[in-house]
C-alpha positions, 0 to 999 in steps of 0.5 A: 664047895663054893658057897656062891658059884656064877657060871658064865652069866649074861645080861642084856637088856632091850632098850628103846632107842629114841630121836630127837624131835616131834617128827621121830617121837610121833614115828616111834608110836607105830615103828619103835626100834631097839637096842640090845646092851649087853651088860654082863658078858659070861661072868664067872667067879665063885667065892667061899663062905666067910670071904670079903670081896671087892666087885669093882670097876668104872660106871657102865662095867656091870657091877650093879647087874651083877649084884641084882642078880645075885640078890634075885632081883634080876634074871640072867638071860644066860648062865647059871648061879648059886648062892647058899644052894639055892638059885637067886630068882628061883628061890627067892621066898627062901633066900631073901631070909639069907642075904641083906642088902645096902645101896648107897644111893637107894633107901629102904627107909620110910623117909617121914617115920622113924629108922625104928618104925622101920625096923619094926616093919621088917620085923614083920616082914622077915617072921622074926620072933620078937626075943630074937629081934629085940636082942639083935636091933638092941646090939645093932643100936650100940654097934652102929651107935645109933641110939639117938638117933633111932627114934628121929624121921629119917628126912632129918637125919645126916647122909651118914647117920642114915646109912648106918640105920641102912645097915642095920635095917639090912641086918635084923634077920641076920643074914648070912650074906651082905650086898653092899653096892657103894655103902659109904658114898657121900659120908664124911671121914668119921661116918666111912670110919664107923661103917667099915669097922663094923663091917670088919666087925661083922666078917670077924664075928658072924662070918658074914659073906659080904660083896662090895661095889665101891668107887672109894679105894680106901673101902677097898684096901680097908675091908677086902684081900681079894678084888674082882674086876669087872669091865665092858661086862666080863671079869678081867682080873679075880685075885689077891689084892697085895699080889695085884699091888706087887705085880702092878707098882714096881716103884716105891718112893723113900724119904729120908732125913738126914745131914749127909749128901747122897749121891749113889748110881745103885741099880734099882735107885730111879731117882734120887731128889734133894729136899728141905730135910734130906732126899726123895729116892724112887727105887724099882722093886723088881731090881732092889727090895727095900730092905735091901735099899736100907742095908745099903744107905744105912751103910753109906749115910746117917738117917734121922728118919725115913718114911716110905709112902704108902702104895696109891690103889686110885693109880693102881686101879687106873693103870689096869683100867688103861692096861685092859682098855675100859 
């Protein structure tokens, strides 16, 4: 049984349209007229217990909504959803003890106190009895390292250095589910670093079921096997990552170094580039493997190194975003 199932949930929001100028202003005070936007569209999906999966899609695609839902916050206008047994909205005393939540751009810090007073605020709020709440914000300090910091007004903190004591504010009463809606937007390399091994960390040990919305691909590949996309509010593709990566980039590109000339016709072999220290070949790996591509130059030139450029999941996710038009 899954252990969050979404059945065809929608989402539409009424929204007030408004004209420009005085003249139109004054009118709506007596006639206002609405839009309805549909922001989900009979969204399904279920993932198990223990899963990490990437919610992903461009700005306006629903991910957010999907995610406020999820975590309760908003109420579907259609459909039906269980997370952990329970229904998000309806059940919400109870759940909220389940989940944890991190929006990149939105803080449940006190900006002017302590991460710490913080902390201990949440404590209070989520009933945790104290032996259990100091062992857990005692490990979550020397994971996220954030033992000199834990004790500065969070307004001095660097955007990094707040958004781990985010994560772990979210993780006190150690939920068994974790929302991470663009947890590393803005970070510098060494902060995306530490925030996705600890995620990785976390999944490994707790079993944490964990959600991410993220722009930022290398999240994506780092922390998920499986990808949902999401456009115009209906889900496109629900899958394997690397099966994606295999059915969407065909070529490859292969350097290599050496003194020998290459000059080769092989079928698969798009492209052959001399440079500075050999060649730049582009090889089609629907009619030739790699390990068949260096069985068969092995063969015909000396190699001194050789180099195969990892695959671009920014040009991957593009080219779905084009092949389904959103």
């Amino acid at each position: 049984m899954s252990y969050i199932k979404v059945d065809q949930i929608s989402k539409t929001f009424k929204v007030a349209k408004k004209k420009s100028g005085l003249k139109e202003a004054f009118k709506s005070f007596f006639k206002r007229e609405y839009l309805y936007v549909e922001a989900i569209k009979e969204a399904s999906f279920e993932i198990n217990k223990g899963e990490i999966v990437a919610y992903i899609g461009p700005n306006g695609a629903g991910k957010s909504t999907t995610i406020k839902i999820l975590s309760g916050i908003l109420v579907p206008s259609s459909g039906k959803c269980k997370v952990a047994g329970m229904i998000p909205w309806k059940d919400r005393k109870e759940y909220v003890k389940k989940i944890g939540v991190v929006f990149g751009q939105r803080s449940q810090l006190w900006w002017d106190i302590p991460a710490e007073d913080t902390f201990d605020l949440l404590r209070d709020i989520y009933d945790i009895p104290n032996n259990q709440y100091q062992i857990t914000k005692n490990n979550l300090i020397e994971k996220l390292n954030l033992k000199d910091i834990i004790n500065i007004p969070v307004r001095q903190l660097s955007l990094g250095q707040r958004m781990r004591c985010e994560i772990a504010a979210s993780l006190l009463h150690e939920p068994e589910i974790l929302f991470l809606d663009e947890p590393t937007i803005g970070l510098d390399a060494i902060s995306k670093q530490v925030v996705r091994d600890f995620i990785k960390k976390l999944n490994k040990e707790k079993n944490t079921t964990i959600i991410l919305t993220s722009h930022d691909m290398s999240d994506v590949t780092t922390l998920a096997k499986r990808i949902i996309l999401i456009g115009k509010g209906k889900v496109l593709y629900d899958g394997n990552l690397q099966k994606l990566k295999n059915n969407y980039i065909k070529e490859k590109t292969i350097n290599i170094e050496t003194n020998d000339k290459i000059n080769t016709k092989k079928k698969g072999i798009k492209k052959v580039t001399k440079t500075k220290k050999g060649y730049e070949l582009v090889i089609n790996q629907d009619e030739i493997t790699i390990n068949q591509f260096i069985n068969y130059i092995t063969d015909k030139v000396t190699i001194s190194n050789i180099d195969i450029e990892e695959d671009n999941i920014d040009n991957l996710i593009v080219k779905l975003y084009q092949d389904y038009n959103i």
